[in-house]
N, C-alpha and C positions, 0 to 999 in steps of 0.2 A: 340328119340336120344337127346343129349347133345347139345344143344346151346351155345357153349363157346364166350367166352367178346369178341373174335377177330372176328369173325364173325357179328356179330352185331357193335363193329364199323365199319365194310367194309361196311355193308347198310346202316348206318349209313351217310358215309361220300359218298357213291354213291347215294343215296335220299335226304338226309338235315331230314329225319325223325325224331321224337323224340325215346330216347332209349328203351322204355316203348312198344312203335308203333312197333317198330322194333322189339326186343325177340316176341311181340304177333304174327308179319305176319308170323318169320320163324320159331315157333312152328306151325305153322295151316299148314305150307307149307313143313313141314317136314325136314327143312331145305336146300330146295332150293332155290338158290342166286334169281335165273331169277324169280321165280314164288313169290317170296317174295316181291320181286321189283314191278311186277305188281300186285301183291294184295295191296300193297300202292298208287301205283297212282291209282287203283280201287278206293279207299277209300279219294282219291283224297290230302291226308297223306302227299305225296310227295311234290306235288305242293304246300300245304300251310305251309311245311317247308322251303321252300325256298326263300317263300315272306316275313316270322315272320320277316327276318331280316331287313326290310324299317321299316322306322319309320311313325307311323302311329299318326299323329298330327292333323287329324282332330277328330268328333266324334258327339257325343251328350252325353247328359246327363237326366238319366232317372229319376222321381219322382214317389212316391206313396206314400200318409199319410192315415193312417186309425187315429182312436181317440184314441189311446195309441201307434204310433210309427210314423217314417218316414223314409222312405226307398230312397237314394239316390245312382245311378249307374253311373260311366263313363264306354261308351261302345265306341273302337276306331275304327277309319277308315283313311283312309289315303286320300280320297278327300271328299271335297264338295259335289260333284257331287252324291256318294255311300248314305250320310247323308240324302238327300232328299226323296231317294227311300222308297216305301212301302215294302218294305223287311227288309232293313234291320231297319227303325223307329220301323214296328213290334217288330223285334229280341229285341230293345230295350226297347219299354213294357213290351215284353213277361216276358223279364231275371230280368227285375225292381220288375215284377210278383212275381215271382219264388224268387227272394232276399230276398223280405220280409217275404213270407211262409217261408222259412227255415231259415230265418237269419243262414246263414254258417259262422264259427268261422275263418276261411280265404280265401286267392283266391284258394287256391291247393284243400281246402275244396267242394267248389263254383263250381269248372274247373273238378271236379270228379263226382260232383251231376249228378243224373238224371236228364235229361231237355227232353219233349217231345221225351222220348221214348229212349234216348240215351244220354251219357255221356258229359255236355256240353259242352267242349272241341272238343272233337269229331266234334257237331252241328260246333260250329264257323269255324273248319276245311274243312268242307263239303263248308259252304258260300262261305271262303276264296279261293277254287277251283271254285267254282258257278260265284263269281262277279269276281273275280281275280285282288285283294286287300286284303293285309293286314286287320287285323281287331279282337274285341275282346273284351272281360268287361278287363278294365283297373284297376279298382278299386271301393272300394264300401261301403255304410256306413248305417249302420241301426242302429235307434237311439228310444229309447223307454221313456215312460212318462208317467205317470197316469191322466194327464187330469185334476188334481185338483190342490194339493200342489205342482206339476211340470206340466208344459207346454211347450210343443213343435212347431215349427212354420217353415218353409221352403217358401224359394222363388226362382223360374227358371228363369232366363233373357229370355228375349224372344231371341230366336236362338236355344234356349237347350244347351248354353255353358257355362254358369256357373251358379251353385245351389247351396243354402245354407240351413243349416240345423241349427237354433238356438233353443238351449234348456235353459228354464228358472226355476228357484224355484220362487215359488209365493202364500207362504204359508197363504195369508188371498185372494187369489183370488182376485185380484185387476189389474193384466195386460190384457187387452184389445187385443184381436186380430186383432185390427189394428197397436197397437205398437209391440208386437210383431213379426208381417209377416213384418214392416218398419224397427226392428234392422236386419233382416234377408236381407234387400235389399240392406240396407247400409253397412252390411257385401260385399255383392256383386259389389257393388260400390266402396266402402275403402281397401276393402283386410286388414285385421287389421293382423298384424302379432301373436298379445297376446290377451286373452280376460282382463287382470288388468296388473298393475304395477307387483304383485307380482309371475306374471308366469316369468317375463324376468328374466334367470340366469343372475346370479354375470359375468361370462366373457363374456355374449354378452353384459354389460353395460360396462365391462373392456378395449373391443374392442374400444368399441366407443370412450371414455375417451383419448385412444391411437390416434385417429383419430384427434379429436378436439385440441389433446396438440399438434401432428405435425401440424396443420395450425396454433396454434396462437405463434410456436415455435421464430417465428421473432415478435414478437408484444412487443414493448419496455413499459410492465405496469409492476406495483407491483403484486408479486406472488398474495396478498389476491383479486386481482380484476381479475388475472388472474382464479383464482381458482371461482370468483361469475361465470367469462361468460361460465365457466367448466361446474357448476353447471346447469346453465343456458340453454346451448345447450344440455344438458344428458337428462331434462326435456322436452325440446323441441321434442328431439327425441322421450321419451317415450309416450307423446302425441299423437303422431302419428303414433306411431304402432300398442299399446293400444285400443281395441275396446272401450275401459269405458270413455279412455277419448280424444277417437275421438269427434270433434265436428259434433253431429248429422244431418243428410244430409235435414232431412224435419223442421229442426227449420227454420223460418224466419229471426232469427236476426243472425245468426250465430255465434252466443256466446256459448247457450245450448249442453253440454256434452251428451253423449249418456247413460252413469251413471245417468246424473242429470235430463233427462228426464225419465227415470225408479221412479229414487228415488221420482219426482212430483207426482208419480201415486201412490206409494206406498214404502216406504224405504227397505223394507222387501224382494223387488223385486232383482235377481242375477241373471245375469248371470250366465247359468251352465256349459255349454258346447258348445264350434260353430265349426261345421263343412261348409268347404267351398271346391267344386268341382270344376275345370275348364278345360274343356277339352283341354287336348295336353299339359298340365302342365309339365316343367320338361322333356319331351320327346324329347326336342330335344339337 
């Protein structure tokens, strides 16, 4: 028989089901409302549409480096309490697992794969019936490298809430994997919003510019001095966004740049790319 759109948003809006969920129970069910309905709380479908909609701000974060990649996962949850459990940490290996095997091209990718026997979505849907919380990979990052003329290096805070994933060119082999795994921590530490100067657009420095002219708008100097401490605080800020030219967390004098520590070891040495995870980012 014919499944028409109105039908399916009635179960739809009488389960909290996804639409997908929904056309599948009442083709099997021949289109019957009742039988439809309990073939998704079977499948326990129902109930974990109904909780998607909390916000789930706790979580972990999963790792896995092999010696040409790194595979980082946010998987959410919505307490403390759920994070701890050997169920769902499992889940959390498992999928960090399975990430890296397929590196999937996005999450709809990812949320459709096969995972132990079933559609991973599906799986997280069953937990979310099981513990009764919200829950689910949030997002995810697989980063690849050859091990030679590029290097790759990640570090977990201890908790499993925030991972970083830094990738390096370092075409005469000169960066050390202690510095390395240390920009990756200080990544974790700093939060650098850019990895150089020259990733910041023109209008987030334009912003700023707007910013600093309304506080010094009462300040009675000549425009050329008004314009050095312009100059002045633009740099200040870029400084401190800037991963290159954060001042690095493990130098002792607190002078040495995160740049100028690379460049000692070797000039040749760049930053490639930084990935930074932290669970419940944004989420709320």
């Amino acid at each position: 028989m014919t499944i028409t759109a109105e039908v399916v948003k009635d179960l739809r809006e009488r389960t909290g089901a996804g639409m997908m969920d929904c056309k599948r129970a009442l083709a099997e069910t021949g289109g019957d409302m009742e039988k439809a309905i309990e073939s998704l709380r079977k499948a326990g479908l129902a109930k974990a549409a109904k909780k998607a909609g909390r916000t789930a701000s706790e979580g972990l974060i999963g790792e896995l480096a092999t010696a040409n990649s790194i595979t980082m996962v946010e998987v959410a949850c919505e307490t403390d309490f759920v994070c701890k459990t050997d169920q769902f940490r499992n889940f959390v290996t498992n999928v960090t697992s399975h990430v890296s095997k397929m590196n999937p091209k996005d999450m709809d990718a990812l949320l459709q794969s096969s995972f132990e026997g079933k559609k991973l979505i599906d799986v997280q849907n069953s937990m979310v019936a099981t513990i009764g919380e919200n829950l689910g990979v949030r997002r995810f990052a697989v980063k690849k490298f050859d091990g030679k003329a590029t290097k790759g290096y990640s570090y977990v805070h201890a908790g499993s809430k925030i991972g970083v994933i830094a990738i390096f060119d370092d075409p005469n082999n000169k960066l050390t994997e202690t510095a390395g795994k240390d920009v990756a921590m200080h990544v974790a530490a700093m939060n650098p919003q850019f990895v150089r100067r020259s990733d910041v657009s023109t209008d987030v420095i334009e912003k700023e510019k707007e910013v600093y002219k309304a506080q010094m708008a009462k300040e009675n100097k000549p425009p050329e001095v008004l314009e050095k401490i312009l100059i002045g605080k633009v740099n200040k800020f870029l400084s401190e966004v800037c991963l290159e030219d954060q001042i690095f967390i493990r130098d002792t004098t607190g002078k040495q740049s995160v740049s100028g520590m690379l460049k000692a070891l070797d000039p040749s040495i760049k930053i490639k790319e930084v990935v930074r995870l932290q669970v419940g980012e944004g989420s709320k």
